[in-house]
Backbone as numpy.savetxt, mean C-alpha at the origin, in Angstrom:
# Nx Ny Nz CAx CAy CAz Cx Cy Cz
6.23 4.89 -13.30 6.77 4.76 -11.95 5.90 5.53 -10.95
5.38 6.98 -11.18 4.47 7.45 -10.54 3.47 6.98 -9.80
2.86 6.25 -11.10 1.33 5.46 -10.79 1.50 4.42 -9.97
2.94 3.31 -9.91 2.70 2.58 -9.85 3.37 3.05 -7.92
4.47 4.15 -7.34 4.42 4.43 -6.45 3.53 4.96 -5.77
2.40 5.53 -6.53 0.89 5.69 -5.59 0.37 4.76 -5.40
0.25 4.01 -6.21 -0.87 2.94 -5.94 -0.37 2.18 -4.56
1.03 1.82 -4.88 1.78 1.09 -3.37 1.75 1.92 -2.32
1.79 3.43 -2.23 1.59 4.70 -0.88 0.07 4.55 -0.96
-0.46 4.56 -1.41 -2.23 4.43 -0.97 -2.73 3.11 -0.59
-2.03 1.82 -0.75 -2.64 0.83 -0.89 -3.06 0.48 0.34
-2.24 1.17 1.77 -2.08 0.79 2.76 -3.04 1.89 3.42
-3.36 3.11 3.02 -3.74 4.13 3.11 -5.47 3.64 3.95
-5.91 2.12 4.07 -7.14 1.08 3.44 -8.72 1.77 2.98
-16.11 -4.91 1.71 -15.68 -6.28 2.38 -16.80 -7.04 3.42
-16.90 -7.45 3.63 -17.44 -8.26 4.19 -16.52 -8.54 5.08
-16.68 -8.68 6.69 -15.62 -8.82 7.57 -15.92 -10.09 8.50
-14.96 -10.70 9.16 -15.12 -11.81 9.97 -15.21 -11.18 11.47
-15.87 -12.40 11.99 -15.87 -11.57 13.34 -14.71 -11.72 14.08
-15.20 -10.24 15.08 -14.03 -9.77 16.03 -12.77 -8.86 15.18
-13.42 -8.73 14.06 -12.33 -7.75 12.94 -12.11 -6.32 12.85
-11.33 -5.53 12.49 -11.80 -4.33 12.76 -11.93 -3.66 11.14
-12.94 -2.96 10.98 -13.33 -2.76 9.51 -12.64 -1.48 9.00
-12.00 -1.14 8.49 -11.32 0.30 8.21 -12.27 0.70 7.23
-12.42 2.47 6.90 -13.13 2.50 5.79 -12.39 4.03 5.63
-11.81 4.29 4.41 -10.86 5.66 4.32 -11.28 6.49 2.80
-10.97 7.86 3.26 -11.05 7.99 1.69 -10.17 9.03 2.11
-9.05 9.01 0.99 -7.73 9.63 0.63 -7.52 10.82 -0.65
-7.11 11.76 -0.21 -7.40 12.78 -1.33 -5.42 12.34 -1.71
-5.19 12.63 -3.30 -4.05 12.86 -3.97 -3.71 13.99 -4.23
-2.70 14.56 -4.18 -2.28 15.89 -4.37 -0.49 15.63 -4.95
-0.34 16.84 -6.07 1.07 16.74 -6.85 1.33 18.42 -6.82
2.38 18.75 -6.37 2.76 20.31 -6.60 1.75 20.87 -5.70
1.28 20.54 -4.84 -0.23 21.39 -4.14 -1.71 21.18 -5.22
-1.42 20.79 -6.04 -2.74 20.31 -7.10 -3.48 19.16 -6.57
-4.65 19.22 -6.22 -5.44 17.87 -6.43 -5.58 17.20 -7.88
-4.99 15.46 -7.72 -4.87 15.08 -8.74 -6.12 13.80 -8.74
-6.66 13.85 -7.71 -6.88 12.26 -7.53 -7.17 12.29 -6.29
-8.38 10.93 -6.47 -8.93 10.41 -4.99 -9.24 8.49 -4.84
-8.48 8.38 -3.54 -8.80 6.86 -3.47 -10.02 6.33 -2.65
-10.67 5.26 -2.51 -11.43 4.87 -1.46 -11.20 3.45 -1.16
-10.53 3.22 0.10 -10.30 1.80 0.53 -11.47 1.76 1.81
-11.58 -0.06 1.86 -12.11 -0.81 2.57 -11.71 -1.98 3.13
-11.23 -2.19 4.44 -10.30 -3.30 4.64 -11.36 -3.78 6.06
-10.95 -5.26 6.13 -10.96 -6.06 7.51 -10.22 -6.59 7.36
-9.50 -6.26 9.04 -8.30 -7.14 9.61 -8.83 -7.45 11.06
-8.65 -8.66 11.03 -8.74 -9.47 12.07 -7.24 -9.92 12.92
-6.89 -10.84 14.13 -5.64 -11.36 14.53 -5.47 -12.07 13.66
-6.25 -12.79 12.36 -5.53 -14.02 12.30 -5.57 -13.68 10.39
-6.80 -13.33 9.79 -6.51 -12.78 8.82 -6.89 -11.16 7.83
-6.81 -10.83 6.94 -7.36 -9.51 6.34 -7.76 -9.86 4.64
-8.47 -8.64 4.40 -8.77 -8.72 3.23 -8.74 -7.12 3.07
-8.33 -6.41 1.62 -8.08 -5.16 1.29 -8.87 -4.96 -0.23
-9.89 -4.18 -0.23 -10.17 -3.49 -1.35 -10.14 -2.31 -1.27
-9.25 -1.75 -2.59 -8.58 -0.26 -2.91 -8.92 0.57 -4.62
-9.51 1.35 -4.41 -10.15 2.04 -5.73 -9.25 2.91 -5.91
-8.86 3.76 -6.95 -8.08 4.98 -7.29 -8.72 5.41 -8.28
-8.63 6.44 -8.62 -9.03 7.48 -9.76 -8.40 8.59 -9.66
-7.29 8.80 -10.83 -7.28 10.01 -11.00 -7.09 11.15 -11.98
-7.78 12.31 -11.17 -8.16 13.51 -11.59 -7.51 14.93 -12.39
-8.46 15.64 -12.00 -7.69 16.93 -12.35 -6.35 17.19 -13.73
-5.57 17.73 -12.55 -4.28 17.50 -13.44 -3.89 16.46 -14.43
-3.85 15.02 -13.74 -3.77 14.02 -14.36 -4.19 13.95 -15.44
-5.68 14.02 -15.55 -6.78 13.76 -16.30 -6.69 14.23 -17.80
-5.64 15.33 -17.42 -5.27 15.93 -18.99 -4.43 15.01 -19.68
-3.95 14.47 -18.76 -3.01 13.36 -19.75 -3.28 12.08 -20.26
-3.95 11.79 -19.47 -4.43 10.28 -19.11 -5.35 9.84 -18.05
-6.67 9.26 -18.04 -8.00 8.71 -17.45 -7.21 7.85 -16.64
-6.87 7.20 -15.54 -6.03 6.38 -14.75 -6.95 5.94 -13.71
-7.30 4.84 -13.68 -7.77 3.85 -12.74 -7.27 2.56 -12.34
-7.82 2.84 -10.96 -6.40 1.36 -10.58 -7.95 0.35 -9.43
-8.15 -0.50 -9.69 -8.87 -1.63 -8.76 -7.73 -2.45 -7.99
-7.65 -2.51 -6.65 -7.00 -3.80 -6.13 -7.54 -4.21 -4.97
-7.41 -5.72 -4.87 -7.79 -6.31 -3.80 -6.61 -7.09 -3.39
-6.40 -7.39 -2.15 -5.19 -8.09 -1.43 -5.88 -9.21 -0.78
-5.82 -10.40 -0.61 -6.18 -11.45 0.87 -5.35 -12.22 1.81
-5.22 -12.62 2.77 -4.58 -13.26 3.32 -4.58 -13.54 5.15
-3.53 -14.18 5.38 -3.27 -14.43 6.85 -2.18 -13.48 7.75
-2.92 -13.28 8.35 -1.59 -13.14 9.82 -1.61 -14.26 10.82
0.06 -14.55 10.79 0.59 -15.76 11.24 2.16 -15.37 12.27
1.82 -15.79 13.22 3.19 -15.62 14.59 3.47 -13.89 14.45
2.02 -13.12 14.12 3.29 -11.42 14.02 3.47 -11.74 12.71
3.59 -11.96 11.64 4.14 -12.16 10.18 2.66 -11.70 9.45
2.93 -11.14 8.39 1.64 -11.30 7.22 1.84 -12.11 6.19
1.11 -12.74 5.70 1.31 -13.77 4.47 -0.23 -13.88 4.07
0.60 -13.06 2.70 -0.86 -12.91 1.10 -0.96 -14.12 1.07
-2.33 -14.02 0.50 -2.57 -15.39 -0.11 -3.21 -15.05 -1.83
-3.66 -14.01 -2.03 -4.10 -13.05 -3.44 -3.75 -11.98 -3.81
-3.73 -11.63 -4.86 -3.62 -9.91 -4.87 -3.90 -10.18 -6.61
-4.77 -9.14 -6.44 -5.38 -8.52 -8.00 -5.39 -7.35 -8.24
-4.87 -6.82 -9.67 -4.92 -5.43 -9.74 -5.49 -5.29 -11.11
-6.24 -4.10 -11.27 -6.58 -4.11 -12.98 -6.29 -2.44 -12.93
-5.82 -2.46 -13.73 -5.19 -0.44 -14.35 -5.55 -0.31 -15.53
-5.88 1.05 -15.85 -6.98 1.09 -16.79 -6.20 2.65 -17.02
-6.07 2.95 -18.24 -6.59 4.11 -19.10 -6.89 4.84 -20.00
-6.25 5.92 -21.05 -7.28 6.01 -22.28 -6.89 4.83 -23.11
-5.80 4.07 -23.11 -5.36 3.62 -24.39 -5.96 1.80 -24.13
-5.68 1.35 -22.95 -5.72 -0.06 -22.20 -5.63 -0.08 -20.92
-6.52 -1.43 -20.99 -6.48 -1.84 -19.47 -5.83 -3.25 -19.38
-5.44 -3.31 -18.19 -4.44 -4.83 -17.73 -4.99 -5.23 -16.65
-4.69 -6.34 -16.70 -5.01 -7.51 -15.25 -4.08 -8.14 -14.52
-3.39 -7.86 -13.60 -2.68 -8.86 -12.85 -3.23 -9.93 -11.82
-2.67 -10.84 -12.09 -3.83 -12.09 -10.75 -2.02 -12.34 -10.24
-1.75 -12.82 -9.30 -1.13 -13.32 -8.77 -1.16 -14.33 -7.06
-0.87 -15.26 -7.06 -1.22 -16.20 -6.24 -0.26 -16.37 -5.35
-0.26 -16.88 -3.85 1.04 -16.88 -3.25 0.44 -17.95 -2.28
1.80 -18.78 -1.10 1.72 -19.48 -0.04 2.81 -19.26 0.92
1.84 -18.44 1.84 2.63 -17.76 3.03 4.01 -16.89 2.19
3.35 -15.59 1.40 4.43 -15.02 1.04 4.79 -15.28 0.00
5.45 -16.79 -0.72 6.21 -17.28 -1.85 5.18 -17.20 -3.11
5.41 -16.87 -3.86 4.29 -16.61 -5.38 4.81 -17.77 -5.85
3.35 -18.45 -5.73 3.09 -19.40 -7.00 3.01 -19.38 -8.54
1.89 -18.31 -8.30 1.81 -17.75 -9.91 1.43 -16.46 -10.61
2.18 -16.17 -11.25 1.72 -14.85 -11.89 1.11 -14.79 -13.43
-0.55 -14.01 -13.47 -0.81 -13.80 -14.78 -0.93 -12.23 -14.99
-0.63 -11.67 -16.27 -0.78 -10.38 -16.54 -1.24 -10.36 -17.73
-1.96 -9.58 -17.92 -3.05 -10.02 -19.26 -3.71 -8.07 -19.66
-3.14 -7.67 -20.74 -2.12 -8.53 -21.51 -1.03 -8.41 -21.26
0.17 -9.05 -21.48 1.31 -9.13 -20.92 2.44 -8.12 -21.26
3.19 -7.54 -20.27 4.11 -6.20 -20.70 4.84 -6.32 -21.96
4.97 -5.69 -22.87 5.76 -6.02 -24.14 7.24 -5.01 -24.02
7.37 -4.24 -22.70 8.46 -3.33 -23.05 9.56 -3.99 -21.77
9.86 -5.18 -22.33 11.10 -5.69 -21.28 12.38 -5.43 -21.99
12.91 -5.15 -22.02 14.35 -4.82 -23.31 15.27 -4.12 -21.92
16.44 -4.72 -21.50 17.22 -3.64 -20.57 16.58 -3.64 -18.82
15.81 -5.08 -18.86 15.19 -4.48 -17.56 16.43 -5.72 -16.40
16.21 -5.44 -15.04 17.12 -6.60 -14.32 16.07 -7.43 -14.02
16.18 -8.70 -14.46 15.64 -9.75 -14.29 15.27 -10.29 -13.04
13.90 -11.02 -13.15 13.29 -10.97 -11.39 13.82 -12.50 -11.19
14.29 -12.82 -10.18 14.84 -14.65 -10.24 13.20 -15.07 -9.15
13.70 -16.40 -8.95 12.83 -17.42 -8.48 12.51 -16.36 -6.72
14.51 -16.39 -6.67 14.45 -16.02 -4.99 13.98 -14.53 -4.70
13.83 -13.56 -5.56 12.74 -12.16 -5.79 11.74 -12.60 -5.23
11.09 -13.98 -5.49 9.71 -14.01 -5.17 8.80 -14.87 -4.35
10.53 -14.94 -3.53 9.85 -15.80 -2.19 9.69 -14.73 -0.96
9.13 -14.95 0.13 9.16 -14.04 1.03 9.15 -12.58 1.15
7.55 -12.27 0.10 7.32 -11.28 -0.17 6.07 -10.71 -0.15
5.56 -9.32 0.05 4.56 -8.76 -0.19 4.13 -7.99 -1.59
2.25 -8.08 -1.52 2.29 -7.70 -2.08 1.77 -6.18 -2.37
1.72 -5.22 -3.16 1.44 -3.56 -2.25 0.54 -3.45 -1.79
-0.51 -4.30 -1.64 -1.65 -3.90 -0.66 -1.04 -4.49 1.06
-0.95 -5.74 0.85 -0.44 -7.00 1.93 0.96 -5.33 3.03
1.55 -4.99 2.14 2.90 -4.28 2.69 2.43 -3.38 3.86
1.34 -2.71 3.45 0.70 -1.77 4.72 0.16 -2.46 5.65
-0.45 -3.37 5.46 -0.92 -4.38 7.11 0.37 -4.53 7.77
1.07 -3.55 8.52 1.77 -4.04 9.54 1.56 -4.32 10.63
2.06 -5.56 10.90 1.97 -6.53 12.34 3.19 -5.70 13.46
2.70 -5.29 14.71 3.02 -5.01 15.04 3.80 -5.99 16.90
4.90 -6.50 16.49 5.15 -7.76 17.72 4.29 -7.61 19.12
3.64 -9.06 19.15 3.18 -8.86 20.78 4.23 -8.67 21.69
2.98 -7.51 22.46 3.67 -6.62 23.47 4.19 -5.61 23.11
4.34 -4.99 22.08 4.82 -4.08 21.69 4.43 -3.07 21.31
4.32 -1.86 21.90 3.67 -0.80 21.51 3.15 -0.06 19.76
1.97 0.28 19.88 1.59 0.84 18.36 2.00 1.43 18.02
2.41 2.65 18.77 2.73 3.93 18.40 4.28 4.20 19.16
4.84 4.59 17.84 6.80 4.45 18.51 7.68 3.49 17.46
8.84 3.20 17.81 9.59 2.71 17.11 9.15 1.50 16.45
8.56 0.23 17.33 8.09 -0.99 17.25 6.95 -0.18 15.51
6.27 0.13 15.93 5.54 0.75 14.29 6.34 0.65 13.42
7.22 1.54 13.06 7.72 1.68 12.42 9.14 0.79 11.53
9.86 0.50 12.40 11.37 -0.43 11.99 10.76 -1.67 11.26
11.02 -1.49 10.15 11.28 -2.66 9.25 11.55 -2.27 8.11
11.93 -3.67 7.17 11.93 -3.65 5.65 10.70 -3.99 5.26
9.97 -3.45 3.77 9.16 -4.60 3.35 9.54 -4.67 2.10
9.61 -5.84 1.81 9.94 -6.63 0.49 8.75 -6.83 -0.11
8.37 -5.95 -1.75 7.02 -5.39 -2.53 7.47 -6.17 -3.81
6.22 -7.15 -4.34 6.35 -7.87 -5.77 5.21 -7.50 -5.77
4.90 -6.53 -6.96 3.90 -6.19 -7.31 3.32 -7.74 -8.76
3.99 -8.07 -8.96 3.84 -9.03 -10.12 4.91 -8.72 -11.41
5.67 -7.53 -11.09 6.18 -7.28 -12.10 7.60 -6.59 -11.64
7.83 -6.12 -11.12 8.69 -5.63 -10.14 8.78 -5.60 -8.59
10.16 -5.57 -7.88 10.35 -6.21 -7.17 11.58 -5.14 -6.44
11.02 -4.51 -5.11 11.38 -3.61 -4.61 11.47 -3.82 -3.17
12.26 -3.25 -2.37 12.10 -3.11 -0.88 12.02 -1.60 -0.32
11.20 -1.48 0.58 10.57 0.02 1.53 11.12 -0.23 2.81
12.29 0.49 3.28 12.77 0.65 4.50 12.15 1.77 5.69
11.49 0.92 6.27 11.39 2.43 7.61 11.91 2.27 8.72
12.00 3.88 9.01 12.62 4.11 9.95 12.18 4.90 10.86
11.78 4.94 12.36 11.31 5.88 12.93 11.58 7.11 13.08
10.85 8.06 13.26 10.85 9.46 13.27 10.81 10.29 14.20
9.14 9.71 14.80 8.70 10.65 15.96 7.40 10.24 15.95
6.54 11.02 17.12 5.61 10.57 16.82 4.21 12.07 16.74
2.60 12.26 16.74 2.42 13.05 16.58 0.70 13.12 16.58
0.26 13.97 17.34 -1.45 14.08 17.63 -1.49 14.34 15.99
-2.81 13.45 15.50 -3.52 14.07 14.16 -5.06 13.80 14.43
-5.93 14.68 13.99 -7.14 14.59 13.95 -7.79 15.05 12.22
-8.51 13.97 11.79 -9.33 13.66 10.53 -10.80 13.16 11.28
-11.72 14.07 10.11 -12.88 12.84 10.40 -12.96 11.42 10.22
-13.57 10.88 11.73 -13.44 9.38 11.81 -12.02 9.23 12.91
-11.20 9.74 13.01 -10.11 9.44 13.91 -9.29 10.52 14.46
-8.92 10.44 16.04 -8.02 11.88 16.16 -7.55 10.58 17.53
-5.96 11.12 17.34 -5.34 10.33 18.22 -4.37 10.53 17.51
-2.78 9.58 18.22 -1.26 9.77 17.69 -0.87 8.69 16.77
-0.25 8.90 16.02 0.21 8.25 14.78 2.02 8.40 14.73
2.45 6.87 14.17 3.99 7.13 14.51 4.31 7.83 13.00
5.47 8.73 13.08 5.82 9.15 11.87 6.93 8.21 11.32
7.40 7.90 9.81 8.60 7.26 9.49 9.07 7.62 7.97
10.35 7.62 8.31 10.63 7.95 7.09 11.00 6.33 6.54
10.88 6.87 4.84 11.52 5.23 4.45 12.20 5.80 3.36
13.10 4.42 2.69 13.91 4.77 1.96 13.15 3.39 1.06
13.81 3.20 -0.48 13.17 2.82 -1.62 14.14 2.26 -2.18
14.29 1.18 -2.34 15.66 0.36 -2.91 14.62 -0.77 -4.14
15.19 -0.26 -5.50 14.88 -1.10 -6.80 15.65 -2.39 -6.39
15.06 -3.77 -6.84 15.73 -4.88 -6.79 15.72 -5.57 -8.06
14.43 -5.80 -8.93 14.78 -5.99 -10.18 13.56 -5.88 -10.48
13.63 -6.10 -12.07 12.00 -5.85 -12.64 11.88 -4.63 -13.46
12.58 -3.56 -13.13 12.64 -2.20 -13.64 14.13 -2.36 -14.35
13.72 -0.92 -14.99 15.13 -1.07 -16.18 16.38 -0.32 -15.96
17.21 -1.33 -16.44 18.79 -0.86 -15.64 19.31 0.53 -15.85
18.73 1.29 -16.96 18.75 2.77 -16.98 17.41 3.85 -16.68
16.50 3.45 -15.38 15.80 3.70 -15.36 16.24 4.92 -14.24
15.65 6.33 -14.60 16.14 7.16 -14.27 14.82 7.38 -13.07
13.44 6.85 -12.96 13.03 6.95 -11.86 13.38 6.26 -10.63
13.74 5.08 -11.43 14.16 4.14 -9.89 15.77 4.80 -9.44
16.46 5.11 -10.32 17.41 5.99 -9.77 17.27 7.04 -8.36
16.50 7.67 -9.11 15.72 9.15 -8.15 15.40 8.81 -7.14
14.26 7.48 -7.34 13.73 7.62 -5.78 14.71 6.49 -5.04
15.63 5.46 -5.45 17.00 5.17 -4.64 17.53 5.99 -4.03
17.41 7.28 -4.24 18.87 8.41 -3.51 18.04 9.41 -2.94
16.24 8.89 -2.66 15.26 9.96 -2.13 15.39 9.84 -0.61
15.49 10.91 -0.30 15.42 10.94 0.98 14.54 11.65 1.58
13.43 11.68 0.68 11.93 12.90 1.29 10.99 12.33 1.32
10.92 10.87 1.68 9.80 9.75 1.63 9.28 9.81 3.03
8.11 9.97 3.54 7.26 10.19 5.20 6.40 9.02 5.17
5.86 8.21 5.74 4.43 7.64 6.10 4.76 8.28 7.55
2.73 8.38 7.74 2.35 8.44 9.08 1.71 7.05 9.37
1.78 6.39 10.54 1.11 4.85 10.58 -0.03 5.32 11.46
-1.23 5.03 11.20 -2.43 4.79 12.81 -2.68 3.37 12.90
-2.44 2.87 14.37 -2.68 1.74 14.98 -4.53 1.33 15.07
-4.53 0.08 14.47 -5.61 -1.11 15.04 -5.52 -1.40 16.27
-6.05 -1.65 17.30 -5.77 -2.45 18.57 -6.19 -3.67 18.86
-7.10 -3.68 17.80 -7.93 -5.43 17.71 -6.39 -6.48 17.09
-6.20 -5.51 16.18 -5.92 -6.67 14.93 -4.26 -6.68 15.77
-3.81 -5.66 16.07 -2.51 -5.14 16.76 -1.62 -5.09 15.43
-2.11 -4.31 14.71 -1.05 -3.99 13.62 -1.27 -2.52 13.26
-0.35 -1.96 12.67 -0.59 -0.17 11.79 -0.98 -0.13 10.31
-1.62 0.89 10.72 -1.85 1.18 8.45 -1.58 2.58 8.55
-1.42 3.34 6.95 -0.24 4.55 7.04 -2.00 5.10 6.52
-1.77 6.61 7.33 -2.98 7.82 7.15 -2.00 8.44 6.40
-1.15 9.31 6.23 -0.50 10.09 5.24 0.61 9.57 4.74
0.91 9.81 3.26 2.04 9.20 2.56 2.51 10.70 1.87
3.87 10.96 1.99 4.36 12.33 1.22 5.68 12.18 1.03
5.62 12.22 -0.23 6.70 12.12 -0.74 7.46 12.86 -2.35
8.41 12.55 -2.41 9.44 13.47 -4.06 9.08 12.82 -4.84
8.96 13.33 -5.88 8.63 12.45 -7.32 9.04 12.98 -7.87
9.61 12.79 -9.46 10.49 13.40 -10.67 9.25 14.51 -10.76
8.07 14.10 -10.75 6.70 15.19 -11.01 7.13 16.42 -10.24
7.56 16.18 -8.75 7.13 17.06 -7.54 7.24 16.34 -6.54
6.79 17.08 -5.46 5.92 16.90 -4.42 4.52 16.23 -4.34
4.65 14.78 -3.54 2.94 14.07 -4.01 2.60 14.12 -2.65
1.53 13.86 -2.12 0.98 13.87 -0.71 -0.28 12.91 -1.10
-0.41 11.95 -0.27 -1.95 11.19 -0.11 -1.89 11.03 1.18
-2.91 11.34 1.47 -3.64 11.47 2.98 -5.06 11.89 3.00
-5.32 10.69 4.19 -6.82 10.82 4.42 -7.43 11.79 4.80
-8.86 11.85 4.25 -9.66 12.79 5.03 -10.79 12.79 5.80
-11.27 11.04 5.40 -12.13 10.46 6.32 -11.25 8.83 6.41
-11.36 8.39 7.82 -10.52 7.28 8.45 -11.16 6.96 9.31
-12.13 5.75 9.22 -12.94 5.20 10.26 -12.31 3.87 10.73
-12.83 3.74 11.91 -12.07 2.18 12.29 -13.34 1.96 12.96
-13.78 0.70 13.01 -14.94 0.05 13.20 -14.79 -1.69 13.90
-15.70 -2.08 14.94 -15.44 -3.55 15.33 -16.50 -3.60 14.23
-16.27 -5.05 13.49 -16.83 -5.52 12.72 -18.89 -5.76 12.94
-18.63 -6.11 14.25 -20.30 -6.15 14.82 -20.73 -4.88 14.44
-20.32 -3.69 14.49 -20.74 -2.50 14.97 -20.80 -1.44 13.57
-20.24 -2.46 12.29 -19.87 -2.26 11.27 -21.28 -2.78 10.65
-21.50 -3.91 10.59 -22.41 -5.27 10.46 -24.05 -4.68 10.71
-23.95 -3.97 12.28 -25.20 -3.20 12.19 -25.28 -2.28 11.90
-24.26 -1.10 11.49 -24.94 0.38 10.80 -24.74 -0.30 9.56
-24.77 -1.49 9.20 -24.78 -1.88 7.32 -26.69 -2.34 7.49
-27.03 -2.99 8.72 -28.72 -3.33 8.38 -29.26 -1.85 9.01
């Protein structure tokens, strides 16, 4: 449950870009108990109309005593009326013992198809995902591109208020936020205001009916994202994620956060 709630708090954390896009480029330190555990490096373009997300993880330290943990994902898709709608999402997780592959396919949201390779063998007791789980949904990379309604301010409530409905391919969850406040932050690569939000974490199925993490973080109430606004694309992505875990205390947040017009991206690449 850990791994798989970082990977969804970093995913958003963010190629080859289209024009008029704005290129994000981040790298996110992990921390558990005040320990560095782990570091991510995302790369995203989002444009008005669509995005693409590649997200690395590794982690460290602490971790490392237990288990080598690597996570690859890529997300693709459209933004459509203010709405996001995946059109891919791949993940491969890796560590000492095995690695897995998820491919999963979607249209505007609804999953077509899911492969996982090799396929989970520990379903015994879990709540079953139905057809309607897996319509009108994101997937944890897709969840952090938030569209933010035209006309509506970046930074403030409009950021923040919504549900998002998360099918990772295997489980099937919703992330409620809620506004907070808002707040000057400065990182290399970006200093400016970011909305704060808290969210709440509601299991829907997929996980197991005596599962004492999805319990925990159902009744958590110490879950934060910070969002920083795009102005091209007019949507938010979250710079800090901190939150309770059965572990502890986890924190991911950036420490370099660039935002880039794609031209301007294009030439410090020649």
């Amino acid at each position: 449950m850990f791994r798989r709630l970082c990977a969804f708090a970093l995913a958003g954390c963010l190629g080859a870009a289209p024009a008029s896009s704005e290129v994000v480029r981040a790298h996110y330190t992990v921390s558990l108990v005040g320990l560095h555990i782990g570091d991510a490096v995302a790369v995203g373009s989002i444009d008005p109309s669509s995005y693409r997300i590649d997200f690395n993880v590794h982690l460290t330290g602490v971790a490392a005593m237990v288990s080598n943990v690597k996570l690859a994902l890529r997300s693709t898709g459209a933004l459509r009326n203010g709405a996001v709608a995946p059109a891919t999402f791949t993940t491969i997780s890796s560590n000492d013992r095995e690695t897995r592959t998820v491919r999963m396919s979607l249209n505007a949201g609804n999953v077509k198809a899911v492969d996982i390779s090799p396929p989970w063998d520990d379903l015994f007791n879990r709540v079953p995902v139905t057809e309607a789980h897996k319509r009108n949904i994101l997937d944890p990379l897709s969840a952090f591109v938030m569209a933010v309604p035209e006309g509506q301010p970046l930074v403030g409530a409009s950021a923040c208020n919504r549900t998002l409905p998360v099918y990772d391919g295997f489980v099937r969850f919703n992330v409620a936020l809620s506004y907070v406040g808002t707040r000057d932050v400065s990182v290399s690569g970006y200093s400016g205001p970011v909305s704060v939000c808290a969210a709440r974490y509601t299991p829907i199925s997929g996980h197991k009916r005596d599962s004492r993490s999805a319990k925990f973080m159902s009744e958590n109430r110490e879950i934060e994202a910070w969002l920083a606004p795009l102005p091209h694309a007019h949507v938010v992505v979250p710079l800090r994620v901190a939150l309770t875990t059965l572990a502890g205390a986890a924190v991911i947040e950036a420490v370099d956060f660039t935002i880039q017009a794609s031209d301007v991206a294009a030439t410090t690449a020649h």
